[in-house]
C-alpha positions in Angstrom: 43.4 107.9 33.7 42.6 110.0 36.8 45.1 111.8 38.9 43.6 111.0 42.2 45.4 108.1 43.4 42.9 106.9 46.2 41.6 107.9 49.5 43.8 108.8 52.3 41.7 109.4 54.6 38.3 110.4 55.5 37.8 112.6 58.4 34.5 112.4 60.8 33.5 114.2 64.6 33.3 112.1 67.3 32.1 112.4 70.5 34.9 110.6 72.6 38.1 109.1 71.3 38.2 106.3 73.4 34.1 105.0 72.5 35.3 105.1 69.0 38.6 103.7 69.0 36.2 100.5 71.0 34.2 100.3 67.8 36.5 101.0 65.2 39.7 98.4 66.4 37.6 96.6 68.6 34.6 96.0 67.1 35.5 96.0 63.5 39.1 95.2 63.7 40.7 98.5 62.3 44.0 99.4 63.6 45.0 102.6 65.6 47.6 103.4 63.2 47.7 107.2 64.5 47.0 109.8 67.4 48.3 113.4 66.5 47.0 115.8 69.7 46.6 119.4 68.0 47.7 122.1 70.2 47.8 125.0 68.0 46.8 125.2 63.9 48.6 125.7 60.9 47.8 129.4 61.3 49.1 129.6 65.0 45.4 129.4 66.9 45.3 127.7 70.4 43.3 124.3 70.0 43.3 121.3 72.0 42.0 118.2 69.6 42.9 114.7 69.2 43.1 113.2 65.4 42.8 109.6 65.1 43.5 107.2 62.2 42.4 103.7 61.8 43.5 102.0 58.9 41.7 99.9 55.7 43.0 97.4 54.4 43.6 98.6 51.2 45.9 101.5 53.0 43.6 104.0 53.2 42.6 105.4 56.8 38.7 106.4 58.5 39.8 108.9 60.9 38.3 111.2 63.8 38.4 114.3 65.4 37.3 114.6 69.0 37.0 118.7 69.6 35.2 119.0 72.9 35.4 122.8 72.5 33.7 123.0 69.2 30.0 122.3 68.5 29.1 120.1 65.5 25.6 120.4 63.3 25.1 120.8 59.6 26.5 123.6 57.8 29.0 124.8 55.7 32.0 122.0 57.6 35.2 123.0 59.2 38.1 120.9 58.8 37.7 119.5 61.9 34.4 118.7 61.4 34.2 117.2 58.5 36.8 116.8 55.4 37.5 114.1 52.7 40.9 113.6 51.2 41.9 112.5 48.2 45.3 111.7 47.6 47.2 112.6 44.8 51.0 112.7 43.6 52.9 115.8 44.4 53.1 117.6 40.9 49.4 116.9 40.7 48.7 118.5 44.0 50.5 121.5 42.2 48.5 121.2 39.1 45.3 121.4 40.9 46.3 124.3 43.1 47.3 126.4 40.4 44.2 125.6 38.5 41.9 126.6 41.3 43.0 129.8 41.9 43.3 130.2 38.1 39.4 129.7 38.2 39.4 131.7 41.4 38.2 129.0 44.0 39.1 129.1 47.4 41.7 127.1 48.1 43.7 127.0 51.2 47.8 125.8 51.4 49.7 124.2 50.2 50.3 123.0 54.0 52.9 121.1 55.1 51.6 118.6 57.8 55.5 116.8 57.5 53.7 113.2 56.8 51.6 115.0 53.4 51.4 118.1 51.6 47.8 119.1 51.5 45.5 122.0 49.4 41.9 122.7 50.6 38.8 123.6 48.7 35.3 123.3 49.6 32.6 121.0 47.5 29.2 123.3 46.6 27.7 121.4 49.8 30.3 123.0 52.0 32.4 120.0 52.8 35.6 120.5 52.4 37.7 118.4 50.1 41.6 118.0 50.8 43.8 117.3 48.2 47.0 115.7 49.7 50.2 114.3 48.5 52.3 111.7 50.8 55.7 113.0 52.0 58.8 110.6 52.7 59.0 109.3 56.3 55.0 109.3 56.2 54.9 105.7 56.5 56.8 105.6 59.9 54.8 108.6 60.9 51.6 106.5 61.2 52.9 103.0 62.0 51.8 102.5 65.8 54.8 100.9 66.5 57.0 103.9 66.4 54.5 107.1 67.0 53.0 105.9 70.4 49.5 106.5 68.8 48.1 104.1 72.2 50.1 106.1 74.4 48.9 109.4 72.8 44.7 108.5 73.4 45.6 107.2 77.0 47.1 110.7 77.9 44.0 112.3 76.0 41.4 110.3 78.2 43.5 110.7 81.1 43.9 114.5 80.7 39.9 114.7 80.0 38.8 113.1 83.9 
């Protein structure tokens, strides 16, 4: 049986938070189930980016990154441009970080981003491929009714005119 549970999310660009959320929860009818505005990095580097999540209905999420400050083309993807995650149970996510730098990958973390512990390694295309395990408290973190996710993208679109 495979240790990868599912997807958790699946991260794209995107040109302007607001245009997609219209498509995405609009137009098709996924949820806004989170906004997380990124100030600074995991590695304490400035940023200013807004991470979106809409959510599948089997509980997985598409999700976006608006980065006005960062050009996007094809190449060898930074997180923000481009990342898939797979989601896997914590000792599992331990498994697979050990065993990568065992085989001397590169492999970034483990990061704690409070909702999921994630590792990073990059696919032979250069995406990179997050491996993430779900925290407790994650579900509250990205229910809309308690994260002001709305609230969040109005202040980003506000902020941007």
């Amino acid at each position: 049986m495979p240790k990868i549970k599912g997807l958790h999310h699946n991260a794209y660009r995107c040109r302007d938070s607001e245009e997609t959320r219209q498509f995405y929860e609009d137009f098709l009818g996924l949820r806004l189930a989170g906004a997380l505005r990124i100030s600074e990095t995991m590695t304490g580097r400035r940023t200013d980016v807004l991470h979106t999540f809409y959510e599948m209905g089997d509980g997985s999420y598409l999700a976006f990154f608006e980065a006005p400050d960062r050009p996007f083309e094809f190449k060898p993807q930074h997180d923000y441009d481009l990342h898939i995650a797979l989601e896997v149970d914590p000792p599992t996510l331990q498994e697979y970080f050990q065993r990568a730098k065992a085989e001397g990958r590169e492999v970034r973390g483990v990061s704690d981003h409070r909702m999921i512990h994630s590792i990073y390694l990059r696919d032979p295309n250069g995406y990179v491929i997050e491996l993430t395990a779900k925290q407790p408290g994650h579900d509250e973190l990205m229910d809309p009714n308690r994260n002001n996710a709305r609230r969040i993208l109005d202040e980003w679109q506000a902020a941007k005119h």
